[in-house]
C-alpha positions as CSV (number, residue, x, y, z in Angstrom):
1,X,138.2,34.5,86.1
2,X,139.0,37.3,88.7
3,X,140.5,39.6,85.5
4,X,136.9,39.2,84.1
5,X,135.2,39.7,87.3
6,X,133.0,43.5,87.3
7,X,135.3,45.7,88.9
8,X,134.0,47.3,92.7
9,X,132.3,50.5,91.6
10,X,129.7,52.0,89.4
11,X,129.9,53.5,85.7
12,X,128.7,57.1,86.8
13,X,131.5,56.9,89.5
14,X,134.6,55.5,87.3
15,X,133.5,58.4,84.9
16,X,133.6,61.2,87.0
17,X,136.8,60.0,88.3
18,X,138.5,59.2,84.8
19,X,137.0,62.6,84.0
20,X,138.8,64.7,86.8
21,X,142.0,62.8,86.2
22,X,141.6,63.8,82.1
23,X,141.6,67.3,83.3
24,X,144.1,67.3,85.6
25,X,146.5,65.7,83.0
26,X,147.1,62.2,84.4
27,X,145.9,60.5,81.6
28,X,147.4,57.2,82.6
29,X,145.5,56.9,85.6
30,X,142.5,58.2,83.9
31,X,142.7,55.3,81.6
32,X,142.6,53.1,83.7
33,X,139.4,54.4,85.2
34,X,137.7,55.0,81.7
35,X,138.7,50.9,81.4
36,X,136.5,49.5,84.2
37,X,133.2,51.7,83.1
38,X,133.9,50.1,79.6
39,X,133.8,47.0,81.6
40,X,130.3,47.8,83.3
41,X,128.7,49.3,80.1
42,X,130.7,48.1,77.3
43,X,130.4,50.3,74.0
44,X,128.9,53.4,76.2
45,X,129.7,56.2,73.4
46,X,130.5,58.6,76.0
47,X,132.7,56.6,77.4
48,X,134.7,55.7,74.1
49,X,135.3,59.3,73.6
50,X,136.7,60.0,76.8
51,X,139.5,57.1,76.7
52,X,139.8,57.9,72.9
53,X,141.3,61.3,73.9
54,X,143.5,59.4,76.7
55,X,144.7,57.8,74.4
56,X,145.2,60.9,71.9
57,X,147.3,62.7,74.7
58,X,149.5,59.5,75.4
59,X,150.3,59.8,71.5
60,X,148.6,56.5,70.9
61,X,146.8,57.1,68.4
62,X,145.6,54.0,66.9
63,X,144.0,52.8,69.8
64,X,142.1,56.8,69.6
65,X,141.3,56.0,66.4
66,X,139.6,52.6,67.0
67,X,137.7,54.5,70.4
68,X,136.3,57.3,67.7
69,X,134.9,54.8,65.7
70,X,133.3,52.4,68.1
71,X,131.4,55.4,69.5
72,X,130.0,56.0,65.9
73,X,129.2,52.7,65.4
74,X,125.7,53.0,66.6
75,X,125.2,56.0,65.8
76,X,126.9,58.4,62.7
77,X,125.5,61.4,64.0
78,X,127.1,61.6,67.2
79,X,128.8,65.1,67.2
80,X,131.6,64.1,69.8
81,X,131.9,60.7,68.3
82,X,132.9,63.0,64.8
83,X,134.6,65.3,66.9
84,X,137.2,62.9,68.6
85,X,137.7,61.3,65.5
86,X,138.5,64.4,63.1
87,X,141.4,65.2,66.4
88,X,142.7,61.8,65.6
89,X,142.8,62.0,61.6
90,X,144.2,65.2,62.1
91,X,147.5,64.6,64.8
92,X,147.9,61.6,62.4
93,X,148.4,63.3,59.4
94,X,145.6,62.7,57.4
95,X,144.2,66.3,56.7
96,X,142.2,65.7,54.1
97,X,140.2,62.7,56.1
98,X,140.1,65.1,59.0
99,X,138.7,67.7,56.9
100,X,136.2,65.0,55.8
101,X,134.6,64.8,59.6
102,X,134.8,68.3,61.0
103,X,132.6,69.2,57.8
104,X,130.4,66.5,58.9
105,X,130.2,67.5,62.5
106,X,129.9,71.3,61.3
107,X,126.7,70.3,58.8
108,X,124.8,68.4,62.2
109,X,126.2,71.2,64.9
110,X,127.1,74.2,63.4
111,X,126.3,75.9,66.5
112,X,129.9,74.2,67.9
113,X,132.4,77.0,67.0
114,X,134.9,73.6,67.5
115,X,133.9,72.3,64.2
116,X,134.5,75.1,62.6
117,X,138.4,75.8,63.8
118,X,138.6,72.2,62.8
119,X,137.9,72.9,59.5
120,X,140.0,76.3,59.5
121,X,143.1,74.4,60.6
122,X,143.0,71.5,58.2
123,X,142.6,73.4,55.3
124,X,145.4,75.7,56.3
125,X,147.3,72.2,56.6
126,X,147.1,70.8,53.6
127,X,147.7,74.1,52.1
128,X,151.2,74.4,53.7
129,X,151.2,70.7,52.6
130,X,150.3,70.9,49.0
131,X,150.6,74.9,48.2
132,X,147.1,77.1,47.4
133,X,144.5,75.4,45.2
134,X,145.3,77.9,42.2
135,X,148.9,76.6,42.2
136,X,148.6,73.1,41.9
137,X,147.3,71.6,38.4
138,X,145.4,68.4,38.6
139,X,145.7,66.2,35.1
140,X,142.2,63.9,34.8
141,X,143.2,60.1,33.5
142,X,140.8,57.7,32.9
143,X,142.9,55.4,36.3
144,X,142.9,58.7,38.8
145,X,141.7,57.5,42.1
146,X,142.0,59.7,45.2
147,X,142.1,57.0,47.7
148,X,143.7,54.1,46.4
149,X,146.6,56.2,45.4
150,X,146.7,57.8,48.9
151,X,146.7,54.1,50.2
152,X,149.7,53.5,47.2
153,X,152.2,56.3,48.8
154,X,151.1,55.7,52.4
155,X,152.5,52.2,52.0
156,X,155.5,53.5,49.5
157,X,156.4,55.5,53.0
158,X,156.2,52.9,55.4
159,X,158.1,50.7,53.4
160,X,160.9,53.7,53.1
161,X,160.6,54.2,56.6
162,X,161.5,50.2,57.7
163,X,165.3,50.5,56.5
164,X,167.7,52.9,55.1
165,X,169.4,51.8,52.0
166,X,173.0,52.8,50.9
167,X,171.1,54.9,47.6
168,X,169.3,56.5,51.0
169,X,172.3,57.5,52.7
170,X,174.3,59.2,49.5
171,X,171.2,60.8,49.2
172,X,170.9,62.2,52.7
173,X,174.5,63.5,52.4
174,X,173.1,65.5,49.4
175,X,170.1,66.6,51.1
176,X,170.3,70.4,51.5
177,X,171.4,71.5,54.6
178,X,168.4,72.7,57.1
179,X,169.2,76.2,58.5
180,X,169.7,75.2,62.3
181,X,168.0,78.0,64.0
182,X,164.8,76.8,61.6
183,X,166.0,73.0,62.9
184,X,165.9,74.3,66.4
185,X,162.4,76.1,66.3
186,X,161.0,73.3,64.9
187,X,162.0,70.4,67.0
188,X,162.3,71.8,70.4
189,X,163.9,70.1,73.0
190,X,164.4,66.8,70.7
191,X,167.1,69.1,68.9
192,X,169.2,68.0,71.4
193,X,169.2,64.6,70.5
194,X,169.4,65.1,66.9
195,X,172.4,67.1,67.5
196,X,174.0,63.6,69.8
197,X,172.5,61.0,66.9
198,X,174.8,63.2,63.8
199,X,177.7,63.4,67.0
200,X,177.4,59.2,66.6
201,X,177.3,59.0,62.9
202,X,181.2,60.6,63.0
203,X,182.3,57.4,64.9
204,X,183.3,55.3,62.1
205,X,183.9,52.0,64.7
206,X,180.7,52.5,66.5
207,X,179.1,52.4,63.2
208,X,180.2,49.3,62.1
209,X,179.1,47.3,65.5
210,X,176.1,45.6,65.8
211,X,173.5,45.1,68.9
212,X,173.4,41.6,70.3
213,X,170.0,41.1,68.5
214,X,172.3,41.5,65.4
215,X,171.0,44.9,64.5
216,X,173.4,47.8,63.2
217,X,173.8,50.8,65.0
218,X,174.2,52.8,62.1
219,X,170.8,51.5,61.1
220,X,169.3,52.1,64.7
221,X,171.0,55.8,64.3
222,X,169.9,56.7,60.8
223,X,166.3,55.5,61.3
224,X,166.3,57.7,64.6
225,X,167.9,60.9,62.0
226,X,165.4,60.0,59.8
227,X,162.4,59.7,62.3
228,X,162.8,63.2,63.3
229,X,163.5,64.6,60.1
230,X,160.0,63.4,59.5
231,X,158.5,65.0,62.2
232,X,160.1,68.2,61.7
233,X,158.6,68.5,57.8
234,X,155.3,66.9,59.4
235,X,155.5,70.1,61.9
236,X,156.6,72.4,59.4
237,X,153.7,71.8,57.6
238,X,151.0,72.4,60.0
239,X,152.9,75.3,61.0
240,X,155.9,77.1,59.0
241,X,158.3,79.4,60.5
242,X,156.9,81.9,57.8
243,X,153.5,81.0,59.0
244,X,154.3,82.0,62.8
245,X,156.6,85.0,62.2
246,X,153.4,86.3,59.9
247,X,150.9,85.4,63.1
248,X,153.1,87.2,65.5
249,X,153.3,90.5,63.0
250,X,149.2,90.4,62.9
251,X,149.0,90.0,66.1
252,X,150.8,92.8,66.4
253,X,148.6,94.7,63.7
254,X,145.8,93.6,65.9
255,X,147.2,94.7,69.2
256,X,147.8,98.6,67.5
257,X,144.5,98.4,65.9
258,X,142.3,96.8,68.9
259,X,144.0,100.4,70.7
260,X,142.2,102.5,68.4
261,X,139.1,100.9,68.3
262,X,135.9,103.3,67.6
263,X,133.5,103.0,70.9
264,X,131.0,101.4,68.7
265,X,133.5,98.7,67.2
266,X,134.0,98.4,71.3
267,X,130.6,97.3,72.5
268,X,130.3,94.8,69.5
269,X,133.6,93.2,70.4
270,X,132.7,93.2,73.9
271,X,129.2,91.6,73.1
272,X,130.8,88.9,70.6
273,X,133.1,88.0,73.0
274,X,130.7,87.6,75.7
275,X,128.4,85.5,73.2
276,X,131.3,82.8,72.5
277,X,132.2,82.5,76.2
278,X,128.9,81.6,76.9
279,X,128.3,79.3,74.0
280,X,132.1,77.9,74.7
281,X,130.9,76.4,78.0
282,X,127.4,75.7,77.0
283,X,129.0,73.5,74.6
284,X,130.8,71.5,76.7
285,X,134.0,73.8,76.2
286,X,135.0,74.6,79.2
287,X,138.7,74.4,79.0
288,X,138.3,76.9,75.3
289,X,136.1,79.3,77.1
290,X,138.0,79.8,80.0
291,X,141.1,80.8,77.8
292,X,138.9,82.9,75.8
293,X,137.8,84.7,78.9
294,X,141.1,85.8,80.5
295,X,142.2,86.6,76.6
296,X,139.3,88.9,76.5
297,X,140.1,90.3,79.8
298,X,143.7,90.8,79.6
299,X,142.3,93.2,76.7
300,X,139.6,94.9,78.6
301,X,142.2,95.3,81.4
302,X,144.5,97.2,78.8
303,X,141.7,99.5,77.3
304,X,140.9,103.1,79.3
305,X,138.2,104.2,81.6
306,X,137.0,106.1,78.7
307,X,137.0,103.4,75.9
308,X,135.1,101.3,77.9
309,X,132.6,103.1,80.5
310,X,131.5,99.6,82.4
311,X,135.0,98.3,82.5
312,X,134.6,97.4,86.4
313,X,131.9,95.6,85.6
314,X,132.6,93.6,82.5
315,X,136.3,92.9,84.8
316,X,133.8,91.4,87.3
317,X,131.8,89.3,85.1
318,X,134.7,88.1,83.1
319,X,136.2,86.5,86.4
320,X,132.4,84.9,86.9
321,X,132.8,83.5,83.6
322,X,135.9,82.4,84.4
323,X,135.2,81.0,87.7
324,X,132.1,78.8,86.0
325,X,134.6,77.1,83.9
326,X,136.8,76.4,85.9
327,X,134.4,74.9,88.2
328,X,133.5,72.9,85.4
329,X,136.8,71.7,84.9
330,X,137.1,70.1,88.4
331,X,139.5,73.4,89.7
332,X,137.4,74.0,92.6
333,X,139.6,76.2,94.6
334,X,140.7,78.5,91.3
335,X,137.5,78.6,90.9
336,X,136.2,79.8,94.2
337,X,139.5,82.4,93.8
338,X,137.8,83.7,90.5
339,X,134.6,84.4,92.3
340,X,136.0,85.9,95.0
341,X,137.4,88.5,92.8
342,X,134.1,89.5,90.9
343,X,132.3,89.6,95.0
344,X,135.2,92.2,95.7
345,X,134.8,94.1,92.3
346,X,130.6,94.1,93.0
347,X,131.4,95.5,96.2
348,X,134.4,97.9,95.3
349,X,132.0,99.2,92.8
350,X,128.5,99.0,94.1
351,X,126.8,97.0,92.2
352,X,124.0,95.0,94.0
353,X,123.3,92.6,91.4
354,X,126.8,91.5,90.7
355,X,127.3,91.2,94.6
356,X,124.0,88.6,94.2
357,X,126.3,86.4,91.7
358,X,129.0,86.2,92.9
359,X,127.3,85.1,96.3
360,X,125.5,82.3,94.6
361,X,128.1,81.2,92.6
362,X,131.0,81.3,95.6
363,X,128.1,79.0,97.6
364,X,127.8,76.2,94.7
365,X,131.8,75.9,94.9
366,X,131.6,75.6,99.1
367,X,128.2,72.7,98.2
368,X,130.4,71.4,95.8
369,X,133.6,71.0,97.8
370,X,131.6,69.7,101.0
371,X,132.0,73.0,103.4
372,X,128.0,73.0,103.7
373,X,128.1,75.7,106.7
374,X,130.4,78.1,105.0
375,X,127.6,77.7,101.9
376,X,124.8,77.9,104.4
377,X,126.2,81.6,105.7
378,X,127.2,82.5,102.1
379,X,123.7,81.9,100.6
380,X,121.8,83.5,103.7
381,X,123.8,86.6,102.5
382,X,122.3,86.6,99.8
383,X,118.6,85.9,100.7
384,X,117.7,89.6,101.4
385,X,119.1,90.1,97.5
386,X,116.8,87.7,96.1
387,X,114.2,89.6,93.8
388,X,111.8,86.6,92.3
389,X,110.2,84.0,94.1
390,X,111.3,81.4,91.8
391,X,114.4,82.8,92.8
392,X,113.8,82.7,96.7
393,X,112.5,78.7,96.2
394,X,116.1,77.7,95.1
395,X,117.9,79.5,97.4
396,X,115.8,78.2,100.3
397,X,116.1,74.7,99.2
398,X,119.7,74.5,98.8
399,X,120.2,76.1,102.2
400,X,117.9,73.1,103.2
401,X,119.5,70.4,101.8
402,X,123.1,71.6,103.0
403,X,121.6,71.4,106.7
404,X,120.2,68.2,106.0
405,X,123.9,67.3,105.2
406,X,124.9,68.8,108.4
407,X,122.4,66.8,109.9
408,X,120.2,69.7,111.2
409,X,116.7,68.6,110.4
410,X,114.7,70.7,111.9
411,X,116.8,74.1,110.1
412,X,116.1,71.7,106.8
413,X,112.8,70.9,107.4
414,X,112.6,75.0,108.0
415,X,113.9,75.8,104.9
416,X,111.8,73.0,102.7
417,X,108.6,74.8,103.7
418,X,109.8,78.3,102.9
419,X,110.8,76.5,99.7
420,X,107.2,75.4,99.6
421,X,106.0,78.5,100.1
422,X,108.2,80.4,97.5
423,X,107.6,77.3,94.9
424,X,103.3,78.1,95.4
425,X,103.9,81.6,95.0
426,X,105.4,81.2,91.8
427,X,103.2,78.3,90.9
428,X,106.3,76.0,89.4
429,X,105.0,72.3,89.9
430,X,108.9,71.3,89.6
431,X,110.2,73.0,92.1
432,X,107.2,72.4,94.8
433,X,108.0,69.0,94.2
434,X,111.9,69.5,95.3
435,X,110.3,71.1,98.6
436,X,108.2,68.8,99.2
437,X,110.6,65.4,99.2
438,X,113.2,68.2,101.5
439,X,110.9,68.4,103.8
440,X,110.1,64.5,104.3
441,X,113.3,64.0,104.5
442,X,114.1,66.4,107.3
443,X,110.9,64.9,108.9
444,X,112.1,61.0,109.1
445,X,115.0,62.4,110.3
446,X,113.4,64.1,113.4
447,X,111.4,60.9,113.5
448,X,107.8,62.3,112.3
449,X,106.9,59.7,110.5
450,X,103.6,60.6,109.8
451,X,104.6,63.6,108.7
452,X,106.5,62.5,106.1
453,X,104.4,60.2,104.7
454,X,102.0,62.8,103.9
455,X,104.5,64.6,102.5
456,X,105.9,61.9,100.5
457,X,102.4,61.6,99.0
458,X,102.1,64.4,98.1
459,X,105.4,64.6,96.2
460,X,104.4,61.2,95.1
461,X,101.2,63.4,93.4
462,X,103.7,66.2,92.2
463,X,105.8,64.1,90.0
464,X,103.0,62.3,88.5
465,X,101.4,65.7,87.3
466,X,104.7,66.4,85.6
467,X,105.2,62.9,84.3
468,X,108.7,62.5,86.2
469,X,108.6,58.8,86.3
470,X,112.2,58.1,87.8
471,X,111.0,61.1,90.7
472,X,108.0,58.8,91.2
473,X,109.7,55.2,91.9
474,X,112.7,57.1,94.0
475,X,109.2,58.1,96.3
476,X,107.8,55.0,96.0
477,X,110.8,53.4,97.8
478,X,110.7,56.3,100.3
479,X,107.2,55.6,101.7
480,X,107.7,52.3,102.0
481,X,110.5,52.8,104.2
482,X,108.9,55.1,106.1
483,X,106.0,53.0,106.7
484,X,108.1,50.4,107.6
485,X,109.3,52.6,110.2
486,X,106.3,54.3,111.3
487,X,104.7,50.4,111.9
488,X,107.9,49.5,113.8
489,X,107.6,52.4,115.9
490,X,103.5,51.9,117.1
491,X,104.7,48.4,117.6
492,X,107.3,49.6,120.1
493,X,105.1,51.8,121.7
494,X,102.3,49.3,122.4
495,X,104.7,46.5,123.9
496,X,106.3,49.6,125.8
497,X,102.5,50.4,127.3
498,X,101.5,46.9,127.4
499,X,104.8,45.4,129.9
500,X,104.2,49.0,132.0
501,X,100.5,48.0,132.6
502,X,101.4,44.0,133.2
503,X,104.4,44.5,135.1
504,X,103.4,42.6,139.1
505,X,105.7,45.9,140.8
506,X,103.1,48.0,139.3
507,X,101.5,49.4,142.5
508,X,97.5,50.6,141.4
509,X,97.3,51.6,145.2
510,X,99.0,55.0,145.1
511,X,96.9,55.8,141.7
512,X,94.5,57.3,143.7
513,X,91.0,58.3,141.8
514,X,89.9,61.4,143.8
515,X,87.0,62.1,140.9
516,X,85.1,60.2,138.8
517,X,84.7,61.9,136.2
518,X,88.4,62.0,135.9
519,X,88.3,58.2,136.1
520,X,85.8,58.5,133.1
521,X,87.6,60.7,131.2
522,X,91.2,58.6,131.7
523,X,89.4,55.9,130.3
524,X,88.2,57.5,127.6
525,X,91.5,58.9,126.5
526,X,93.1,55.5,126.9
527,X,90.7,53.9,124.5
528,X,90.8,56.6,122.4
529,X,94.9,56.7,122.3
530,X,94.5,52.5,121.5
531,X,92.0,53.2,118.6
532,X,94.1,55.9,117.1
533,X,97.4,54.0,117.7
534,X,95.0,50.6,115.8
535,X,94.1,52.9,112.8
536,X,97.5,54.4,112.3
537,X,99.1,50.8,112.0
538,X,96.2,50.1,109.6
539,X,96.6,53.3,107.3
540,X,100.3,52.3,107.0
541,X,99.5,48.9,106.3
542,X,96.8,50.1,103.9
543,X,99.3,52.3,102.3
544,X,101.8,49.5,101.8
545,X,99.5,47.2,99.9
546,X,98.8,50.1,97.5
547,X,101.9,50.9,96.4
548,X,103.5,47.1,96.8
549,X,102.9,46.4,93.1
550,X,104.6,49.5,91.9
551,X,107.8,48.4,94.2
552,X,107.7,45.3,93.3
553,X,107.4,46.7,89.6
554,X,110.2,48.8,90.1
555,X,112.6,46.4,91.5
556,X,114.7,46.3,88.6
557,X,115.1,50.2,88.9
558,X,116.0,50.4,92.2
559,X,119.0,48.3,92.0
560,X,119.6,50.3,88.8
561,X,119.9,53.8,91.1
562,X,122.3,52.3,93.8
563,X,119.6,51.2,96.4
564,X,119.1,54.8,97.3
565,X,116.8,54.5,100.3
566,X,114.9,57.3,101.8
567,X,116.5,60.3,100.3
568,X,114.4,60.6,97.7
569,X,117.3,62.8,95.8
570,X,116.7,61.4,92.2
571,X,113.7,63.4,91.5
572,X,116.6,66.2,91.2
C-alpha cells in the first residue's frame, strides 16, 4: 500500500526536476523523477515523451518505444509524440518505419527543421542499407508483402541470433577478413574487447568448459563475436567509412569555399543562419540551436573585418543567442558567461542597444538563479536605456517583484505604481493588471490593508475585461485574505481602545479640559473614528459575502494551484 501511495510533491515540480536532470545527463535519476509525475497524472503525453527519451539514452529502447506510443494514444497528431517515436524506430533499426513518422510529423509541423533531418538521415540509411533506388530491382508477385516479410526476416534473425551452430562457425572462419583499422573506426573502444573475445577463442581447454548453469563458453564467446559484428554492420550502415572520409573532404570544400564567399552570398548566410537559431529555440531546440550558434560563430570569427562590416556586432549577438539557450537548457552560470561577453562587446564597441540586451538578459539569469539584488542593480542600469513604455512597465515590474522577494515592500510597492503608470501610458490591459496585483501585494505586506483591497479589486476588474479566468480566482482568494486580515486587525484595535478606556488605573483627573470646544471637538472625533472604524468592518464584511460564492465555487481550483494564498502570482 505505501508503494501505491502519491508520492510527496507536485507534477509541475517532478517535471522540472526530471527535466534539469535530462539535460544534465543523469538520466537515471531523471527517471526516476519522470516516474512519480506519471504517478500523479498518469498518461500526461508530455510526460511520456520525456521518460521515453530517458529511456532512449539508457539504450532501453523498448520501454522508449512503448512511452512514444502511449503519448499518441490520445492524440496521433502530437508532433513530439511522432518525434520521440521516429528517434526510437530509428536507433532500433527500423529505417523505413522511422522514415514512416518523421514524414508524418514533417506533413503536421513542417516549420520543425527536426523533422526534416529526420527524414534526411533515414533515407541516407537505408540507402547505405539497400544501395540507391536505381540499383535495386523489385520483381512484383502476386504473395509480395512489405511487412509480413519484414516480420519473416526479423524473426529469421533472432532465431540466428539465439545460438551459433557448427554450419555457423565454418562459416565465420570463411567470412572475409574485416580490414582492422575499418574494425577499429567502427567499434571504438569495444574493439578492445573484440580483440580479448578472438584472444579466448585460441584456448582450445577454455573452450570446451562449461559455466555452472551448464552453458558453453564457446557459445557465451561466439554470441558476444557475433553481437558486435552486428553492431559494427548496423553502424556501418548508418555511417560508412566511405561516407565519413567523403563528409570530411566536403567539409573541407566548404571550408575553402565559405573563404571566398561573395559579400552578397555573406549577408544571406548570415541572415539564414540567424533565421534557424531563432526558430531552433522557438521550437523547443534548444540544445540544436545552441550548437548551431557557436558553429556559426566560430565562422564569423574566421571571416575579415572586410567580409563582414558588423562582425563585432553579429559576435555580440551570437553569444546572446547563445546565452538564451543555454538558459533554456538549465546552464545558468554558462549562460550568464555568454551574456557577459555580448555586454563587454556592446560596450567595447558602442553600441547602445546591444548594451540594453545584454543588461536585460544578464538580469533574468540573476531572477532566475535567486540573486534578486544583483538583478535589481542590473535592471536599474538599464532603465535610463528603456525607449517604449511598454518597455519601461516590464522593467519596472520585475524590479518590483525582485524587492518583494527581498522583502522590501515599500521599494515594490514603488515600482508597481511606476509599472501602473507605464502600463496606462501604453494602454496594455495586461500588463496594468500585473501592476496592479504588485502593488497589493507590497501593500499587505506593509499592512495597508485597505489599500490592497482596492487594489485587488481593481485587478479583480482587469482580468475580467481580458477574460483571464485563472488571474480572476487567484484574486478572489487574495481579497478574502485580506479581508480576513483587515477585520482582524479593526477588531484588535477596538478591544485595544476599549481595555485603555475601562482600565480602574486610568486616571481622568490629569485629562484636564481647559476649552470646551476642545471637549466638543474630542468627542466628535471619537464618534467619528468609532463610526468609520463600524463601516470599515462592514464594507469588508460586505465584501466577503459578495465574493463567498465564487470561493466557494472555486474551491476545487485552489487546491488545484497549490493553496497559493495572497500572492496573487498566477495571473502571470
Amino acid at each position: 500500500a505505501a508503494a501505491d501511495a502519491a508520492p510527496a510533491g507536485t507534477f509541475p515540480s517532478f517535471m522540472a526536476e526530471g527535466t534539469l536532470l535530462c539535460r544534465r545527463g543523469e538520466y537515471g535519476k531523471a527517471l526516476a523523477y519522470f516516474n512519480n509525475a506519471l504517478k500523479l497524472r498518469a498518461g500526461d503525453k508530455h510526460c511520456l515523451v520525456a521518460r521515453s527519451k530517458c529511456y532512449l539514452k539508457l539504450g532501453d529502447t523498448e520501454n522508449s518505444l512503448k512511452d512514444a506510443e502511449a503519448s499518441l494514444q490520445n492524440d496521433k497528431t502530437f508532433s513530439k509524440g511522432l518525434y520521440q517515436k521516429a528517434e526510437t524506430l530509428y536507433t532500433m533499426g527500423d529505417f523505413e518505419f522511422a522514415l514512416v513518422f518523421y514524414h508524418r510529423g514533417y506533413r503536421l509541423r513542417p516549420e520543425l527543421q527536426k523533422f526534416r533531418l529526420g527524414i534526411e538521415k533515414s533515407q541516407e540509411a537505408i540507402v547505405n542499407c539497400i544501395g540507391s533506388p536505381s540499383s535495386v530491382k523489385l520483381e512484383n508477385k502476386e504473395d509480395l508483402c512489405f511487412i509480413s516479410r519484414q516480420a519473416e526476416n526479423k524473426k529469421a534473425n533472432q532465431k540466428l541470433q539465439i545460438k551459433l551452430t557448427k554450419d555457423q562457425k565454418r562459416t565465420r572462419k570463411q567470412e572475409p577478413v574485416r580490414n582492422p583499422k575499418t574494425e577499429r573506426q567502427l567499434l571504438g573502444e569495444l574493439y578492445a574487447d573484440k580483440a580479448y573475445l578472438e584472444k579466448l577463442l585460441r584456448d582450445e581447454d577454455l573452450m570446451e568448459s562449461s559455466t555452472k548453469q551448464g552453458i558453453k563458453v564457446a557459445d557465451l564467446v561466439l554470441s558476444g563475436i557475433s553481437y558486435l559484428d552486428t553492431r559494427s554492420e548496423f553502424w556501418q550502415q548508418q555511417k560508412p567509412i566511405y561516407a565519413r572520409v567523403r563528409e570530411r573532404k566536403l567539409r573541407q570544400q566548404r571550408w575553402i569555399r565559405d573563404k571566398k564567399r561573395k559579400p552578397a552570398e555573406v549577408g544571406k548566410y548570415i541572415v539564414k543562419s540567424m533565421e534557424d537559431i531563432d526558430m531552433l529555440l522557438t521550437g523547443d531546440s534548444p540544445e540544436e540551436s545552441c550548437k548551431k550558434a557557436e558553429r556559426v560563430l566560430k565562422t564569423i570569427q574566421g571571416w575579415s573585418a572586410d567580409e563582414v562590416p558588423n562582425k563585432n556586432e553579429l559576435i555580440g549577438n551570437l553569444h546572446s543567442c547563445i546565452g538564451n539557450a543555454q538558459l533554456e537548457m538549465g546552464q545558468m552560470e554558462a549562460a550568464l558567461q555568454s551574456h557577459k561577453m555580448d555586454l563587454e562587446f556592446a560596450r567595447q564597441n558602442n553600441l547602445p542597444d546591444a548594451v540594453s540586451r545584454a543588461l536585460d538578459n544578464i538580469g533574468r539569469v540573476y531572477a532566475r538563479i535567486g540573486k534578486f539584488q544583483q538583478a535589481i542593480d542590473t535592471w536599474e542600469e538599464k532603465i535610463p536605456m528603456a525607449k517604449s513604455s511598454l518597455e519601461k512597465t516590464w522593467l519596472f515590474h520585475e524590479i518590483g517583484r525582485c524587492y518583494l522577494e527581498l522583502n522590501k515592500a515599500e521599494a515594490a510597492q514603488n515600482y508597481g505604481e511606476k509599472s501602473l503608470q507605464s502600463a496606462d501610458e501604453e494602454g496594455d490591459v495586461e500588463w496594468q493588471l500585473h501592476a496592479t496585483v504588485l502593488a497589493a501585494q507590497a501593500q499587505v505586506k506593509l499592512k495597508d490593508y485597505r489599500s490592497a483591497i482596492m487594489n485587488f479589486e481593481k485587478a479583480l476588474e482587469k482580468a475580467k475585461l481580458i477574460h483571464n479566468e485563472a488571474a480572476q480566482k487567484a484574486i478572489i482568494i487574495a481579497l478574502d485574505d485580506v479581508s480576513k486580515s483587515f477585520i482582524e486587525e479593526l477588531n484588535e484595535r477596538r478591544e485595544e481602545t476599549t481595555i485603555a478606556f475601562s482600565s480602574p488605573d486610568y486616571d481622568f483627573s490629569n485629562e484636564s479640559i481647559k476649552d470646551d470646544n476642545l471637549e466638543d471637538r474630542g468627542e466628535s472625533e471619537q464618534s467619528t473614528e468609532n463610526h468609520d472604524d463600524e463601516k470599515q468592518e462592514e464594507d469588508a464584511k460586505t465584501h466577503r459575502e459578495e465574493h463567498g460564492g465564487n470561493k466557494e465555487g472555486g474551491k476545487e481550483e485552489e487546491k488545484e494551484s497549490g493553496g497559493e494564498k495572497g500572492r496573487g502570482r498566477e495571473q502571470e
